[in-house]
C-alpha positions as CSV (number, residue, x, y, z in Angstrom):
1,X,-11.3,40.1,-25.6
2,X,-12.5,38.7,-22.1
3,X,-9.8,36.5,-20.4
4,X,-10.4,33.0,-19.5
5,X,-9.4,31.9,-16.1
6,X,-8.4,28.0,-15.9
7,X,-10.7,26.1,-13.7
8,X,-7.9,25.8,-11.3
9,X,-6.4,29.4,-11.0
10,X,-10.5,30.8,-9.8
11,X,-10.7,31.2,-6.2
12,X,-12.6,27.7,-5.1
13,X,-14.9,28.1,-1.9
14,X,-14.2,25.3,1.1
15,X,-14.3,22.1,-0.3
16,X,-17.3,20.5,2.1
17,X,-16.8,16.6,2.7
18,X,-20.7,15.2,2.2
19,X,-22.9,13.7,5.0
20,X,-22.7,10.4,3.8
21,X,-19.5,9.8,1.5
22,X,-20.3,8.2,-2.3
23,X,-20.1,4.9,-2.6
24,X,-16.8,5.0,-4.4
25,X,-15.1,6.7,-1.6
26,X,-13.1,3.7,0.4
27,X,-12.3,6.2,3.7
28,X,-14.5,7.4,6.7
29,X,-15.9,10.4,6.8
30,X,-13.5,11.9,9.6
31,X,-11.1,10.3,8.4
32,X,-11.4,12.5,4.6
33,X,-11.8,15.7,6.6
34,X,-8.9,15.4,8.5
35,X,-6.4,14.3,5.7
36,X,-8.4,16.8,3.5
37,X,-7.3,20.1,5.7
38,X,-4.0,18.8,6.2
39,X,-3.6,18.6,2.4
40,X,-5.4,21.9,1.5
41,X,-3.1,23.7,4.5
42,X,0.0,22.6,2.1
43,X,-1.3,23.6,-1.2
44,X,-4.0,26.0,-1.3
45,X,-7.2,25.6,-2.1
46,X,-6.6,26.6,-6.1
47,X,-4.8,24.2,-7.7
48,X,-5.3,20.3,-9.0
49,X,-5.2,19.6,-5.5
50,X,-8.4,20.8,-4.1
51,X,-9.8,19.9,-7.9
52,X,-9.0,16.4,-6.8
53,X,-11.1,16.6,-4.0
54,X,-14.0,18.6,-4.9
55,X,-14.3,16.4,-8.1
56,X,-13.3,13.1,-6.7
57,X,-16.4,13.8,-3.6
58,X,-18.6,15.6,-5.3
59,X,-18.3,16.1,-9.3
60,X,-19.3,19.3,-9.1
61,X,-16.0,20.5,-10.4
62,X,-13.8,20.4,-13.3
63,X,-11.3,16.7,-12.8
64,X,-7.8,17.4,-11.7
65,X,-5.4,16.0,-14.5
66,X,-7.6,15.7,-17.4
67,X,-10.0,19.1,-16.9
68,X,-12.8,17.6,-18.1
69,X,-16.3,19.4,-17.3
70,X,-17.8,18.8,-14.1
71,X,-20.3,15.7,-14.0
72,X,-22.7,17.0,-11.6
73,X,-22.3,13.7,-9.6
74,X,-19.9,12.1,-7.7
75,X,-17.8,10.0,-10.1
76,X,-17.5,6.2,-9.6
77,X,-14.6,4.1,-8.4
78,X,-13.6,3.6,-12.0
79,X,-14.2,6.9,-13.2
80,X,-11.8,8.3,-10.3
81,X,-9.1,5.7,-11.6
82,X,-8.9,6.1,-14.9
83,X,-8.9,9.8,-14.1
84,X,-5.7,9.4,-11.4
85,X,-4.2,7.4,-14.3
86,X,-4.7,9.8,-17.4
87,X,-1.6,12.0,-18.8
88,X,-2.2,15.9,-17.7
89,X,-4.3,17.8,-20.0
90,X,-2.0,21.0,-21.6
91,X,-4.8,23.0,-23.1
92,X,-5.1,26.7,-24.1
93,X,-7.6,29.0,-25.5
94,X,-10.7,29.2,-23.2
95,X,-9.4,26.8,-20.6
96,X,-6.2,29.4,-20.6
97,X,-2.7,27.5,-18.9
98,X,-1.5,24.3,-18.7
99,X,-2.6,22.4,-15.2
100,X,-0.1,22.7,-12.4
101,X,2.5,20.4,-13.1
102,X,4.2,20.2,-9.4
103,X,0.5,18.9,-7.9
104,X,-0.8,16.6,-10.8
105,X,1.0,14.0,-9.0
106,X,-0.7,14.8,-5.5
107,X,-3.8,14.9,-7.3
108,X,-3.9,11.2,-8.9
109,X,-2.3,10.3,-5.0
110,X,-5.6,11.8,-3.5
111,X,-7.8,10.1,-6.2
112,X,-6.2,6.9,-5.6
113,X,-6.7,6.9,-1.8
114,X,-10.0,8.0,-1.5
115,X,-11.0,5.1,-4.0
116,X,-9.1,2.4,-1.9
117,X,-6.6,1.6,-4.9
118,X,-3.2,3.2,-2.6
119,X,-3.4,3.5,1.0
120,X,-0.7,6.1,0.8
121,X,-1.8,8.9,2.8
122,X,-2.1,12.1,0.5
123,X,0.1,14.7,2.5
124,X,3.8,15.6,2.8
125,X,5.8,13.4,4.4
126,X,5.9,14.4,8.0
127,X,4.4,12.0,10.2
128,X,1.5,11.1,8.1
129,X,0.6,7.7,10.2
130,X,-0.9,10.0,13.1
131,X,-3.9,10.3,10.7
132,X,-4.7,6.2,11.2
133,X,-3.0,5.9,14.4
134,X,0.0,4.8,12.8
135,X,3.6,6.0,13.9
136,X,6.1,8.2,11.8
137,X,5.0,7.8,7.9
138,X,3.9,4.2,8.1
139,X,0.4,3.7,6.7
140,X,0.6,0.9,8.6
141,X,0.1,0.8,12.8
142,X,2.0,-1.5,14.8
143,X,-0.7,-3.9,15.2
144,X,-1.3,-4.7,11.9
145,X,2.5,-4.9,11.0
146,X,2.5,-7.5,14.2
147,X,-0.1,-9.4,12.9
148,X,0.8,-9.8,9.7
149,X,4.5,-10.7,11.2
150,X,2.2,-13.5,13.1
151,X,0.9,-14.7,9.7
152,X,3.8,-15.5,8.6
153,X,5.0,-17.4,11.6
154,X,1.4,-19.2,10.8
155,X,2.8,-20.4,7.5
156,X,5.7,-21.4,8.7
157,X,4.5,-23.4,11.0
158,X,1.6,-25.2,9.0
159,X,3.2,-25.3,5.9
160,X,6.8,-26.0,6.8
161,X,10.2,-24.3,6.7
162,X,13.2,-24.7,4.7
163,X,15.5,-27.9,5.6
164,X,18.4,-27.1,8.0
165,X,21.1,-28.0,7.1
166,X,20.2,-27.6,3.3
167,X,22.2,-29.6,1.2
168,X,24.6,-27.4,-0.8
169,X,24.0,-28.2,-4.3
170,X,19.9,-27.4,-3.8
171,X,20.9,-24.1,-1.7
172,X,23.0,-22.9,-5.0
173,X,19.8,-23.5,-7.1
174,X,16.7,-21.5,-5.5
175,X,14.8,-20.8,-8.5
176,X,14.8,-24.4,-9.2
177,X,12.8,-25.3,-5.7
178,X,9.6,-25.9,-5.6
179,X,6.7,-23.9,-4.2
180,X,6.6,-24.8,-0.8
181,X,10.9,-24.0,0.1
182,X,10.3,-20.4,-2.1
183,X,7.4,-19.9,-0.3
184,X,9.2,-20.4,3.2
185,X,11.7,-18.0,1.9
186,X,9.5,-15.4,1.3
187,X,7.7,-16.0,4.9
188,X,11.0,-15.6,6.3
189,X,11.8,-12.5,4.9
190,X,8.2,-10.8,5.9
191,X,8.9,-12.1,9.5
192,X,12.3,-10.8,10.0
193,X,11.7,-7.8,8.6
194,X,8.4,-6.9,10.2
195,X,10.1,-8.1,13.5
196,X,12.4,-5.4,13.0
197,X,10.2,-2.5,11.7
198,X,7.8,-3.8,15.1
199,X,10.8,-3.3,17.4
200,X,11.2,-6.4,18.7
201,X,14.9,-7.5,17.3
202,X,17.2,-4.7,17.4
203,X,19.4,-5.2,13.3
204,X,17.9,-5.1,10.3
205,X,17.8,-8.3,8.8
206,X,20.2,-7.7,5.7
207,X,21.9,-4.5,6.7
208,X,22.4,-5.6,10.0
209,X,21.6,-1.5,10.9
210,X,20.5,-1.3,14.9
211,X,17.8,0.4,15.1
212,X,15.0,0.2,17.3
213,X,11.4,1.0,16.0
214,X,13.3,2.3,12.7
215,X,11.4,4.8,11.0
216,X,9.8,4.4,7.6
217,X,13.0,6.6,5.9
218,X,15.5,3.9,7.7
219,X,13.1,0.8,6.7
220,X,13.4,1.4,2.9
221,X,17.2,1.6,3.3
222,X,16.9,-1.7,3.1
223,X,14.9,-1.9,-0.7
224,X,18.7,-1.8,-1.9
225,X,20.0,-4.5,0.2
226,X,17.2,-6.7,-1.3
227,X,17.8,-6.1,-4.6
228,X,20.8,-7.4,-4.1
229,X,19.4,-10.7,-2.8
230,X,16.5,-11.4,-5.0
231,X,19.0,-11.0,-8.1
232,X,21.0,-14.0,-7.3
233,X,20.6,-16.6,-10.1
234,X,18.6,-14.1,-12.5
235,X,19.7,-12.8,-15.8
236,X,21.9,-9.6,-15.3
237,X,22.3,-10.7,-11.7
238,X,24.9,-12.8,-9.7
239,X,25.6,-15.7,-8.8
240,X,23.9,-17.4,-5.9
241,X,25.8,-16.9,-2.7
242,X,24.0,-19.1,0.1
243,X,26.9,-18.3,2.5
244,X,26.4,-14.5,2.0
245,X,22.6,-13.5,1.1
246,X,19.3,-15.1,2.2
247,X,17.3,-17.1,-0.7
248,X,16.2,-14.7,-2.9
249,X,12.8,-15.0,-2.3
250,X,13.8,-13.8,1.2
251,X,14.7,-10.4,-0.6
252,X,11.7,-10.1,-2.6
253,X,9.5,-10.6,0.7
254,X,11.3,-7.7,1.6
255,X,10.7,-5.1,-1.0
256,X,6.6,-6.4,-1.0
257,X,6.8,-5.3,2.7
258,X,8.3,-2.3,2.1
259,X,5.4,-1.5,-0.6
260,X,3.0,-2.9,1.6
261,X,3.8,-0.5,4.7
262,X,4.4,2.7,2.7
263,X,1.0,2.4,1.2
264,X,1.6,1.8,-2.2
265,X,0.5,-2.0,-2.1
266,X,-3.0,-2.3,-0.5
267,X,-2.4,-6.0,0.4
268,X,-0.2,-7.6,2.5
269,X,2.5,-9.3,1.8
270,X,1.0,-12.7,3.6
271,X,-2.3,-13.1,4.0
272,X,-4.6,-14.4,7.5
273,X,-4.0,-18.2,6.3
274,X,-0.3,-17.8,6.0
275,X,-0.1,-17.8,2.8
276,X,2.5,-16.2,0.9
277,X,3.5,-14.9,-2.7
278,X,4.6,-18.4,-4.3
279,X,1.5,-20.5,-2.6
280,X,-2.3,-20.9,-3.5
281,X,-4.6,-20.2,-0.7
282,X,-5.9,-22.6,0.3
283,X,-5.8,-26.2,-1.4
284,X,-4.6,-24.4,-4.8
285,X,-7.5,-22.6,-4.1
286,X,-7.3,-18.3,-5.2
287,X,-4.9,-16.6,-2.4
288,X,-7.1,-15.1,0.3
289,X,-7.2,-11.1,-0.5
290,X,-9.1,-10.2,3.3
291,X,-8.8,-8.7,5.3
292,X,-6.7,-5.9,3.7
293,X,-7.8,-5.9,-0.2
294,X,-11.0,-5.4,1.2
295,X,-13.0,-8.3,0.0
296,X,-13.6,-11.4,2.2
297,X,-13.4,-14.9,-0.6
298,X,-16.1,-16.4,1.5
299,X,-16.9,-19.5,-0.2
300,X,-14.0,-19.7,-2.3
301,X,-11.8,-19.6,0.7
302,X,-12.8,-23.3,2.6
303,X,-11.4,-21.0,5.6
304,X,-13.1,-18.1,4.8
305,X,-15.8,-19.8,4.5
306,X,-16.7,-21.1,8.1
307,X,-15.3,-18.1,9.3
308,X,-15.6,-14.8,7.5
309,X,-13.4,-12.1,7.6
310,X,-13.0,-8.7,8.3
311,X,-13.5,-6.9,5.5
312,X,-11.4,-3.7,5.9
313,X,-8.2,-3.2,7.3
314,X,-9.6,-0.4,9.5
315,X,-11.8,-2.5,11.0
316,X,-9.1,-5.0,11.3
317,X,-7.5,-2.3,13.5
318,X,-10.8,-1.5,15.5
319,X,-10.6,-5.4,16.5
320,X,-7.5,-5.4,17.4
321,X,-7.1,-2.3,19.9
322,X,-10.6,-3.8,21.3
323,X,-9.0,-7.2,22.0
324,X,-11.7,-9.2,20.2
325,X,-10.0,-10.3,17.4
């Protein structure tokens, strides 16, 4: 009886990055390549892994989780989705063992990046920003994390702060406000956080850790401290405590940055208007999504509108080391 070898376990040849990348693929060409080699140098090229990549640039491969038969063209930006998001096939017979369990994950993490969904960079973690100029594992570079710092201090200013001194009875009550104070709460915690992260104030904002340029690892430390904050008032919580903890709001900010920088959340936790998670964008108009989700609102934006945005992140980031942005 002739033995069937699983689609990963068969030697694969060098996974080739096309000429021109498919239209689903949301990464430059160099960009693939070099995360690609890094990726392939940790796993081998015969496992769900390189699947991912030969399938999710080419088709011409049986998918990662799901082992479905190759396509024979490169699979669209849904396609590579709902693969990322499918349970792992367990299959036996003809198709022989289960997939590798230990790189499903890596796999739906690659399809997810190269389709623009997760800008989490594919690889261990061991300074992964140095692939988008980036330092440590941010997927973030300092520019961007200064400028959206500057958007917040843009909302602040146009749309207004919270009242100092606040009277008592409203600072015990902070789900109660209305848009405008939570919203200044949450623009408070994005800028004093990404101050931090950027270097320029030496304690973490809740901690109160000193640590200059902290690393990613050190930044998330501070997840715990916010859920601490953001669970004042809340069922299963505690009580507000205005004279200990920030707004909650404040804490929320916090954990959206800390999504935001990591990768996991492709949009910012402010957007170019200043606009934050508890505001419409503007005049109760849809939040503006540019320039990091990728899609400028043009004329559903009345900013936007007289001047567009840049539509990528990256290209945010070519701007900005050129000055002309």
């Amino acid at each position: 009886m002739r033995c069937h070898t699983p689609p990963y376990r068969e030697r694969m040849r060098t996974v080739v990055v096309p000429e021109v990348l498919p239209g689903a693929i949301a990464r430059s060409r160099a960009l693939v390549e070099a995360v690609l080699a890094e990726s392939l140098a940790e796993t081998g090229a015969d496992g769900p892994v390189a699947l991912a990549w030969e399938w999710g640039l080419t088709g011409s491969r049986p998918s990662p989780i799901t082992l479905s038969l190759p396509v024979g063209r490169p699979p669209s930006r849904e396609e590579i989705l709902a693969e990322a998001d499918a349970d792992p096939e367990i299959r036996s017979g003809s198709l022989g063992e289960p997939t590798a369990g230990d790189q499903v994950w890596q796999a739906a993490l690659i399809l997810r990046w190269l389709a623009g969904a997760s800008d989490e960079i594919p690889v261990a973690q061991e300074d992964r920003g140095r692939f988008i100029g980036a330092r440590d594992d941010y997927a973030r570079t300092d520019a961007e994390i200064r400028q959206v710092r500057d958007w917040a201090e843009l909302g602040l200013r146009e749309s207004g702060d919270l009242p100092v001194p606040m009277d008592p009875d409203d600072a015990t009550r902070p789900w109660s406000w209305d848009a405008g104070w939570m919203n200044a709460a949450w623009l408070r915690g994005v800028r004093d956080f990404l101050t931090w992260v950027a270097g320029e104030r030496a304690d973490a904002p809740l901690s109160g850790r000193v640590e200059r340029l902290p690393s990613l690892t050190l930044a998330t430390w501070e997840d715990s401290y916010a859920e601490d904050v953001l669970l004042q008032g809340r069922p299963g919580g505690h009580v507000v405590q205005p004279g200990r903890y920030p707004p909650p709001q404040y804490g929320e900010a916090i954990q959206e940055c800390i999504q935001w920088l990591d990768g996991r959340s492709i949009r910012p936790p402010v957007d170019q208007h200043g606009c934050g998670a508890y505001v419409a964008c503007p005049d109760d108009g849809p939040r503006c999504t540019c320039p990091v989700g990728g899609r400028c609102l043009l004329q559903g934006c009345e900013v936007c509108a007289s001047e567009p945005c840049l539509t990528s992140v990256h290209e945010m980031t070519d701007h900005l080391r050129r000055g002309d942005a």
